[in-house]
GUTORRO-292633 format. One line per 3 residues: number of its first residue (from 1); their letters; for each residue x, y, z of N, C-alpha, C, O. Coordinates in Angstrom, 2 decimals. Example, Ala and Ser with C-alpha at 12.3 -4.5 7.8 and 13.67 -1.06 7.14 Angstrom:
1) as) 13.19:-5.69:7.80:12.30:-4.50:7.80:13.20:-3.30:7.80:14.24:-3.32:8.46  12.85:-2.25:7.08:13.67:-1.06:7.14:12.90:0.03:7.87:13.41:1.14:8.04;
This chain:
1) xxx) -17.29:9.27:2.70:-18.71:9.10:2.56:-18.96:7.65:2.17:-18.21:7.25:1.28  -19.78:6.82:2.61:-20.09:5.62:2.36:-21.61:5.94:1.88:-22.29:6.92:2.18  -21.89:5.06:1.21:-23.63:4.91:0.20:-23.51:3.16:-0.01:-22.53:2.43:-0.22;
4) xxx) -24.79:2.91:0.13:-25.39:1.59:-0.48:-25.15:1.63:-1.80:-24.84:2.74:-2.24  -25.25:0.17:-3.02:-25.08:0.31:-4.11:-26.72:0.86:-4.88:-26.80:1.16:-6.07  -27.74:0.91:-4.05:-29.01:1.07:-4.35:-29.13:2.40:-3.89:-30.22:2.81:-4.30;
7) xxx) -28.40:3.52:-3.05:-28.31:4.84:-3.04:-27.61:5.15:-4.25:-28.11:5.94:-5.04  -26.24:4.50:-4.52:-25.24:4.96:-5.24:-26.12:4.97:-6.93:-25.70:5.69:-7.83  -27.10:4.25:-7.08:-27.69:4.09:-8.47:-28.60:5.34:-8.64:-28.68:6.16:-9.55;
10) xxx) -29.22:5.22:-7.58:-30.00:6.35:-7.59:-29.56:7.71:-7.57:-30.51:8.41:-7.91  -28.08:8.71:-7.21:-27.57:9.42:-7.07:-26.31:8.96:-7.72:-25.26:9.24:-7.14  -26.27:8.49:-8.53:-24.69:8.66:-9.17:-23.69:9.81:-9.72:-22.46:9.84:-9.78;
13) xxx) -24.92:10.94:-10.17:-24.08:11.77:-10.36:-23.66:13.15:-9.35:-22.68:13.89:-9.33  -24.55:13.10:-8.77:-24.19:13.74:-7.25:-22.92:13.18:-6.70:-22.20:14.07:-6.25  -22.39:11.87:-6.57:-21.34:11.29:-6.13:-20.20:11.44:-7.09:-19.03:11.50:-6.73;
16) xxx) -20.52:11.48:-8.06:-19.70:11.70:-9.37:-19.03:13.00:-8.85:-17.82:13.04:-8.64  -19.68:13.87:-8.67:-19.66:15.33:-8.09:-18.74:15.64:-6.99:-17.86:16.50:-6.96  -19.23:14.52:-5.79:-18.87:14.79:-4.57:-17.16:13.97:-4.64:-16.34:14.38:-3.82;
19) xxx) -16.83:13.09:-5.40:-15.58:12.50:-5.60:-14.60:13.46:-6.60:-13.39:13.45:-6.36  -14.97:14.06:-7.40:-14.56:14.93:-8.02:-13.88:16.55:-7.53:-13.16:17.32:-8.18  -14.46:16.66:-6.09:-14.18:17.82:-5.19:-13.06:17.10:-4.36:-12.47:17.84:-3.58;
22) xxx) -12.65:15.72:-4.38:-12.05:14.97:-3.60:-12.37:14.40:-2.39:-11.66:14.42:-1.39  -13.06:14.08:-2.46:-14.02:13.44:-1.32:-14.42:11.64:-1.76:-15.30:11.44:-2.59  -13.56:10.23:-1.01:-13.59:9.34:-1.35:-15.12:8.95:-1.18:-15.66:9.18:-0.10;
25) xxx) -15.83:8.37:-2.21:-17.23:7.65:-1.81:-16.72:5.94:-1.72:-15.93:5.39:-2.48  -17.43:5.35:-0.58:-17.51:4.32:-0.89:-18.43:3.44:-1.04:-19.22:3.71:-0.14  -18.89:2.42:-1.69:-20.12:2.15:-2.04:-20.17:0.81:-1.87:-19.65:0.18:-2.80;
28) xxx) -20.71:0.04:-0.81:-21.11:-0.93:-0.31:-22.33:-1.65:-0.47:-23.39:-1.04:-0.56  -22.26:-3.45:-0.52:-23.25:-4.07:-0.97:-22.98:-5.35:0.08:-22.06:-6.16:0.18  -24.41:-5.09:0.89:-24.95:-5.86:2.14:-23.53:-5.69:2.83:-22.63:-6.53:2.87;
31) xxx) -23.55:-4.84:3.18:-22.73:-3.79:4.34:-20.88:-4.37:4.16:-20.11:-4.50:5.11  -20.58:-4.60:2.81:-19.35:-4.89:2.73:-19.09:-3.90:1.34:-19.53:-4.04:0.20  -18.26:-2.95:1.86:-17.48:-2.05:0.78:-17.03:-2.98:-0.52:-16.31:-3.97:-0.40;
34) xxx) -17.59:-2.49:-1.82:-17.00:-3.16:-3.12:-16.43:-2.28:-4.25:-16.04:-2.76:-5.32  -16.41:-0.56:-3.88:-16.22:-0.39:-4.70:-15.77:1.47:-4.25:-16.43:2.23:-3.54  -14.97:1.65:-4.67:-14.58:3.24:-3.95:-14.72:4.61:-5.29:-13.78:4.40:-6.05;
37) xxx) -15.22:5.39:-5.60:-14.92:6.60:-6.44:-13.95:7.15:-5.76:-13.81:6.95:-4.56  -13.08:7.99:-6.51:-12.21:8.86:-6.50:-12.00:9.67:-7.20:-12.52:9.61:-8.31  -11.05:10.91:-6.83:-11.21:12.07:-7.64:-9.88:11.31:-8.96:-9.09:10.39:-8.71;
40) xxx) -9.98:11.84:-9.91:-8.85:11.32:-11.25:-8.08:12.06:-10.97:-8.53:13.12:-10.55  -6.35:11.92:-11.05:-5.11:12.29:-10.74:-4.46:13.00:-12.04:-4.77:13.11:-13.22  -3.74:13.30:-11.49:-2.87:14.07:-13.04:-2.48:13.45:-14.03:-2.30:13.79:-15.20;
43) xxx) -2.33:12.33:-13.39:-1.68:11.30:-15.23:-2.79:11.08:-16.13:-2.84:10.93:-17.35  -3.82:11.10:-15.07:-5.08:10.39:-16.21:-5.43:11.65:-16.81:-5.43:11.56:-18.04  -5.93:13.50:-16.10:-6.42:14.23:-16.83:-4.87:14.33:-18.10:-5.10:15.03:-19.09;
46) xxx) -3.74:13.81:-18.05:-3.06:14.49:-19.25:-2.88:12.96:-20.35:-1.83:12.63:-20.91  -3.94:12.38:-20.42:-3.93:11.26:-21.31:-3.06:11.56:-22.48:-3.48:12.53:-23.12  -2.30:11.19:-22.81:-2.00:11.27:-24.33:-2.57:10.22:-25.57:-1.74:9.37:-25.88;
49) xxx) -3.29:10.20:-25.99:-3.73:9.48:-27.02:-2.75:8.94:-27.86:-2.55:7.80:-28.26  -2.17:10.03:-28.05:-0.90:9.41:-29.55:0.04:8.60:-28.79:0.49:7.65:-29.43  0.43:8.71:-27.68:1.49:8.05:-27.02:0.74:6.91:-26.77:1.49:5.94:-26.64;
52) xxx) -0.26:6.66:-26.68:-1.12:5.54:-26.46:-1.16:4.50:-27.69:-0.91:3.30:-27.67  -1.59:5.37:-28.85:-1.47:4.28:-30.06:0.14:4.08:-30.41:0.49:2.98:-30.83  0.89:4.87:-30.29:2.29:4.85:-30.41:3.31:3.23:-29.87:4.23:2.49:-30.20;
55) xxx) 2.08:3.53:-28.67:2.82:1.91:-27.28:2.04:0.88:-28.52:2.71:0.05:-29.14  0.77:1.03:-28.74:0.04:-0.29:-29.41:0.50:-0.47:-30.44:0.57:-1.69:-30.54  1.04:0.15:-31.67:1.66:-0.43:-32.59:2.71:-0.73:-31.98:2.68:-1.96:-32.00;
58) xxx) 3.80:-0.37:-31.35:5.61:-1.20:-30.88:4.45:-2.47:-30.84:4.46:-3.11:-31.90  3.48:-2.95:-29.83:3.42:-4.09:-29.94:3.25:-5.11:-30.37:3.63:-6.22:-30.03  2.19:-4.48:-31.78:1.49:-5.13:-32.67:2.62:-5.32:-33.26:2.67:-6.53:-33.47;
61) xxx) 3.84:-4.67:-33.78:5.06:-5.03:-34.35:5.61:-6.07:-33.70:6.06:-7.03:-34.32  5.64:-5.99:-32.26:6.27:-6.74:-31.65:5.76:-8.67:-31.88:6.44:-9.70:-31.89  4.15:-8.39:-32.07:3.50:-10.14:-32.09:3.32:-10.04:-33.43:2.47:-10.90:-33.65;
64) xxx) 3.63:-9.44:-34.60:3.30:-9.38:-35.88:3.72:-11.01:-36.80:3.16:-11.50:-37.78  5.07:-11.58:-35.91:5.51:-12.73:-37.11:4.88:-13.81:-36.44:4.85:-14.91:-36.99  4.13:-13.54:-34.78:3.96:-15.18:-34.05:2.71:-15.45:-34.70:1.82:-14.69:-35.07;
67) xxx) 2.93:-17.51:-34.78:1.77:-17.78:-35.05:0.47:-18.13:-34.08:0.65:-18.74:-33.03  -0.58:-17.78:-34.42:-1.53:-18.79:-33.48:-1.69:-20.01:-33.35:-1.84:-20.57:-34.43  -1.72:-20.82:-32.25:-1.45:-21.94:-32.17:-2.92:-22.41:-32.63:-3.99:-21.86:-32.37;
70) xxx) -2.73:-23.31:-33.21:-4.57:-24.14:-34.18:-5.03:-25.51:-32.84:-4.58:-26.61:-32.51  -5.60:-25.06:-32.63:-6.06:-26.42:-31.72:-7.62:-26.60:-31.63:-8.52:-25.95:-31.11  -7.58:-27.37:-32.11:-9.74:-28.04:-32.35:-9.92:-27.78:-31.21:-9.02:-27.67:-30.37;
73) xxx) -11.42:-27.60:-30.97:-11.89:-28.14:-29.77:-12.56:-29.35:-29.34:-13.37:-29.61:-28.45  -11.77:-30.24:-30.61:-11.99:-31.54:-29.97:-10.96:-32.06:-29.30:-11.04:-32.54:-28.17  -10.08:-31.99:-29.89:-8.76:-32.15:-29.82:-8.54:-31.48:-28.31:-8.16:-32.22:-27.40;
76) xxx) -8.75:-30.21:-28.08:-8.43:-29.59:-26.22:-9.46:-30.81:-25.73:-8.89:-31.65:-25.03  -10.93:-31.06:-25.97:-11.39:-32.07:-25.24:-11.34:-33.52:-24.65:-11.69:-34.11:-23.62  -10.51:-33.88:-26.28:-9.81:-35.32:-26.33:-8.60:-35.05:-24.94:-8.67:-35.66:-23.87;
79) xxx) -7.87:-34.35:-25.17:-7.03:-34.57:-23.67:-7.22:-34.22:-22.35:-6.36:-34.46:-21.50  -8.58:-33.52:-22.06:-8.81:-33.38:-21.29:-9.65:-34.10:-20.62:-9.97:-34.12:-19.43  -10.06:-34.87:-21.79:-11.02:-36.32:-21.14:-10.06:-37.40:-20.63:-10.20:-38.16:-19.67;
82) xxx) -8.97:-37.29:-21.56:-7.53:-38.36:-21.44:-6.96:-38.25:-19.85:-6.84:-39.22:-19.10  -6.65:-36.86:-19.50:-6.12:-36.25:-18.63:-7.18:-36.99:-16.76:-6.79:-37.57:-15.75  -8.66:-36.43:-17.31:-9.53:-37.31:-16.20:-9.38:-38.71:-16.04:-9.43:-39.14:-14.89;
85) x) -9.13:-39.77:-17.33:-8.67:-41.02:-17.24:-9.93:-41.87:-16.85:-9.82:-43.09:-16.68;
């Protein structure tokens, strides 16, 4: 099924609907496709949340000792004015 993005606003949840039965919509702006619905797959309905925050702390452990690098923004400007010459 293809729709304009000015059908697709106006009926979004009808399409919501109709992608959900598995049926691809695609939704085009000045007759060039930008954007497709689809029905959601099995990995996404079995989200795990905890396994989710589980991954984000390993990482936050992981960047916990780096520092942020301090740089003015004059200082990024000073060389980038340097850099134009």
């Amino acid at each position: 099924m293809v729709k304009t993005l000015r059908e697709s606003k106006a009926k979004l949840s009808e399409l919501v609907d109709t992608a959900s039965r598995g049926e691809d919509v695609l939704i085009t702006v000045r007759g060039t496709v930008k954007a497709r619905l689809t029905k959601v797959g099995a990995s996404a309905d079995s989200f795990d949340g905890r396994a989710w925050i589980g991954e984000l702390r390993t990482l936050q452990e992981a960047v916990k000792g780096r520092k942020k690098p301090k740089l003015a923004i004059e200082h990024i400007l000073a060389e980038y004015r340097a850099d134009r010459g």
